[in-house]
N, C-alpha and C positions, 0 to 999 in steps of 0.2 A: 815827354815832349808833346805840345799840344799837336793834333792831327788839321786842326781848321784854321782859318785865317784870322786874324780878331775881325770881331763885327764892327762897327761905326754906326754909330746913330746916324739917322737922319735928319733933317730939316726936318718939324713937325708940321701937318699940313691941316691947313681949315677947309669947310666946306663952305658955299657961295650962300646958303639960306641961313644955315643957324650959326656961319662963325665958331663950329663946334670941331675939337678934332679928334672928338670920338667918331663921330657920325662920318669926318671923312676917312676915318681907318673904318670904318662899318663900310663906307662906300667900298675903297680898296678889294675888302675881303669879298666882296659879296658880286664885283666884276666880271665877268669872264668873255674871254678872247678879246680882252681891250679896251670893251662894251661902255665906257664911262658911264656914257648919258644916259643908257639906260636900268644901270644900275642906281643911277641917281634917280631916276624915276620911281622904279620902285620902289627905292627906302623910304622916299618923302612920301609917296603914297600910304605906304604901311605906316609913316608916323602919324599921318592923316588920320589914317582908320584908327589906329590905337588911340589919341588922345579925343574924337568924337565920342567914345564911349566911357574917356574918363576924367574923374574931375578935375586931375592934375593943370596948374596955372600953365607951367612952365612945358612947353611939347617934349625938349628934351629929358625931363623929369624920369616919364618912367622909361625911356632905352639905358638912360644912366643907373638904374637900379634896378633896369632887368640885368645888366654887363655884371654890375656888383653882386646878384645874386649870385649868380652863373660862375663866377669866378672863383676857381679852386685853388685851398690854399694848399694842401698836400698833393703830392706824386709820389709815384714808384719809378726806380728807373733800376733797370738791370746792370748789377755789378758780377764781373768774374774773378772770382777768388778761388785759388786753388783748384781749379777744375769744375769746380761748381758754381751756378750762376743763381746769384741772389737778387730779391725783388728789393732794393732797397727805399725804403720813404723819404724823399727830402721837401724842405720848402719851394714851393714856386714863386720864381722873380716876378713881381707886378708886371712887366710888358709881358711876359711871356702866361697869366696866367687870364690877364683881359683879353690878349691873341685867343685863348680855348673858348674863352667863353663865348665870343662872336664868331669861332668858327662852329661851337658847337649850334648855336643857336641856328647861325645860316645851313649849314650841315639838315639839320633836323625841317626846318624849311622847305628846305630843298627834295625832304626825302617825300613829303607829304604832293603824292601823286592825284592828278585831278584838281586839284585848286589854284585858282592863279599866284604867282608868288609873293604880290605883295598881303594878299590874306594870310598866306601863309607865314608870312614873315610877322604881318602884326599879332597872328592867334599866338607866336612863339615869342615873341617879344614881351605880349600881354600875362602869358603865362608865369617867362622868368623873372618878371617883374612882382609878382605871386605869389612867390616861391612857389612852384609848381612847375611841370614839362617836364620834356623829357633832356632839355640843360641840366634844370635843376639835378634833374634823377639821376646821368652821368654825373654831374658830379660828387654826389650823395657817392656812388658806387665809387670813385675815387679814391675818395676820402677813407671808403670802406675799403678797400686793399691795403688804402696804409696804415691803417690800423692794424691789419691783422699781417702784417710785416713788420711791426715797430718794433721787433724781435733784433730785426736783424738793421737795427739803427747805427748801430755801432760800427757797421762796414763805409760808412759815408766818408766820404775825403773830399 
């Protein structure tokens, strides 16, 4: 018997500058205590900086394939059998694996103390766009626990 309610998608929502609704789940995630406008400042700032130093046409070009680098396709999620708790490996649902990848991005952003945030946010952007950071590198590490769990594959329901 399921223990949560079913989810419901929502209405997908666009931002006011680029019409994009990656950028306004970027917004969303990267909000705090409410803060809209100022997280909208930010991110357009950091898209500013990121795309002055590169050649891409299109601004959203590389936030969209820093999300896609960043984005993990394997998990482990803890299963209980028989008294013992296995790390087991499953695939990750596309919402729920672009959700990590911009938390992790903002996450790592966030954690770099001393710099204002939207550098922070475009060096991490520019990076996962790169393949490179420490996105990428979580997920690299990921990926590596499900591998060395793919043992115990067989426990997935």
């Amino acid at each position: 018997m399921a223990r949560r309610k079913r989810v419901y998608k929502k209405i997908e929502q666009r931002d006011s500058r680029f019409d994009s609704a990656l950028v306004a789940k970027f917004i969303t995630r990267l909000m705090a205590s409410g803060k809209r406008s100022i997280a909208e400042r930010i991110l357009y700032a950091a898209i500013d900086k990121v795309n002055e130093k590169s050649e891409a046409v299109d601004p959203l070009e590389v936030i969209n394939r820093a999300v896609e680098n960043a984005k993990p396709r394997l998990e482990v999620k803890a299963r209980r059998v028989g008294g013992a708790t296995y790390q087991v490996p499953l695939e990750v649902a596309p919402d729920r694996s672009e959700s990590l990848a911009m938390r992790w991005i903002i996450n790592f952003a966030r954690s770099k103390k001393g710099t204002p945030m939207h550098q922070a946010l475009a060096n991490e952007i520019r990076d996962a766009a790169s393949n490179q950071g420490n996105a990428i590198r979580k997920r690299d590490d990921m990926h590596k626990t499900a591998q060395a769990n793919r043992a115990f594959a067989h426990f997935r329901w």
